[in-house]
C-alpha positions as CSV (number, residue, x, y, z in Angstrom):
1,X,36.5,54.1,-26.1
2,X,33.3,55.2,-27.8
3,X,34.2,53.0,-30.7
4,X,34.2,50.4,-28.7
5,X,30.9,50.6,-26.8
6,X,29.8,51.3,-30.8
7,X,31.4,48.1,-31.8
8,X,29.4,46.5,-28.3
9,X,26.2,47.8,-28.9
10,X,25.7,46.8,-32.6
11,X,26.8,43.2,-31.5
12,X,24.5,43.3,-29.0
13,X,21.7,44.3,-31.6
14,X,22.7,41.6,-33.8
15,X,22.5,39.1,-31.5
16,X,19.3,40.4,-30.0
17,X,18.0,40.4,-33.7
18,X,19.4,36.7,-33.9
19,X,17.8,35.6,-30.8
20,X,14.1,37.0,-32.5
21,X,15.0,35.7,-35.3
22,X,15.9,32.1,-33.5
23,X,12.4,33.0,-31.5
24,X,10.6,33.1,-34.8
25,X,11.7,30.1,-36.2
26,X,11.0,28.2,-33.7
27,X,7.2,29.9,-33.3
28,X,7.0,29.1,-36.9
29,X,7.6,25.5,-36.3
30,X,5.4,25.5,-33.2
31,X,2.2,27.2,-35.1
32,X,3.2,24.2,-38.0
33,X,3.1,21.6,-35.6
34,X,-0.3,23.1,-34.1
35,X,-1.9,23.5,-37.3
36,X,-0.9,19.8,-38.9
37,X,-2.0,18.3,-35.2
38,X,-5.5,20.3,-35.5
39,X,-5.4,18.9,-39.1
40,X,-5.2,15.4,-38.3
41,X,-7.8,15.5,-35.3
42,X,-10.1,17.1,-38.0
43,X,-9.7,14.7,-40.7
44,X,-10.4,12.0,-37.5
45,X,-13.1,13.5,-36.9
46,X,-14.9,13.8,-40.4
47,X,-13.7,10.0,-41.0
48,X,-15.3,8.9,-37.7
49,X,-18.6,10.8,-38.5
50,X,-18.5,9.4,-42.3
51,X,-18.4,6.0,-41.2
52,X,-21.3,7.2,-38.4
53,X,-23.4,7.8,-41.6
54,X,-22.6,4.9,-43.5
55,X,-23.7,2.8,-40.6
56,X,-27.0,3.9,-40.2
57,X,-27.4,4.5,-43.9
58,X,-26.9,0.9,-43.9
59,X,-29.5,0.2,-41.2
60,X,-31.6,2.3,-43.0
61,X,-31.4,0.7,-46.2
62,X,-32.1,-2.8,-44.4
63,X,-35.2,-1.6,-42.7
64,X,-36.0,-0.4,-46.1
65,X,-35.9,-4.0,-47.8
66,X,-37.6,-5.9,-44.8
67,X,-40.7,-3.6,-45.4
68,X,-40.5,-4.1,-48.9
69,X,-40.3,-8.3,-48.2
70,X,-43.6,-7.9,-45.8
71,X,-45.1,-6.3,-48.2
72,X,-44.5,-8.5,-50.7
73,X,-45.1,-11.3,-49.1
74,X,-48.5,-9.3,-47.7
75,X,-49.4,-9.1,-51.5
76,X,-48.8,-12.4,-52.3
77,X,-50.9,-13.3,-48.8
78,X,-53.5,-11.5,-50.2
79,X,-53.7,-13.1,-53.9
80,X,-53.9,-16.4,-52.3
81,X,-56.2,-15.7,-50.4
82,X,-58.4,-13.9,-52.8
83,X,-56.8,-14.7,-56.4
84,X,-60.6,-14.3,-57.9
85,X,-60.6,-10.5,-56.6
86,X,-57.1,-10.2,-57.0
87,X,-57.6,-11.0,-60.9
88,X,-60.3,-8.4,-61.0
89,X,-58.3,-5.9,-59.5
90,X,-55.3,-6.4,-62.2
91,X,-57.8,-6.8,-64.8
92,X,-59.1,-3.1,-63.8
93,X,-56.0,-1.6,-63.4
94,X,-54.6,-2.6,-66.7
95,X,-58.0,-1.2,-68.7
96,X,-57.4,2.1,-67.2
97,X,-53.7,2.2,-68.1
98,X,-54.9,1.0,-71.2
99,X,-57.6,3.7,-71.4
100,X,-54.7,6.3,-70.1
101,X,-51.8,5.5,-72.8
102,X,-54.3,5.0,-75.6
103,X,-55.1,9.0,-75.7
């Protein structure tokens, strides 16, 4: 009789042991699952704030030209305007980078 509860008790064991092992499996997979889930939101989540920041780099680039177009167009207000002073004023800036580049 005591081989018997022997015999009993180790396959008892063994299928406890099978059960954790079972358990663990299937926690392994779980934690997987979690991890490539969290993964994906992540990934989401960086794509949705990189196309955040090419947006409004984009806006900012635009403002950036449309200054750049008024102040052209300011210049070239100016010059008509005053093309007499305007000459003088290119006249003097191209002596002194002429007196500059000369040394």
């Amino acid at each position: 009789m005591i081989e018997a509860t022997e015999g009993t008790g180790r396959t008892d064991v063994e299928r406890q042991f099978q059960v954790v092992r079972d358990d663990i499996v299937e926690l392994s997979r779980l934690l997987r699952e979690i991890g490539e889930t969290k993964a994906v939101a992540q990934r989401d989540a960086a794509i949705a704030e990189a196309e955040t920041l090419l947006n409004r780099s984009k806006e900012i680039l635009e403002e950036g030209r449309e200054r750049a177009r008024q102040s052209t167009q300011s210049i070239e207000d100016q010059i008509k305007e005053k093309p007499l002073q305007a000459a003088a004023v290119a006249l003097g800036v191209g002596f002194l980078v002429g007196l500059i580049t000369r040394r």
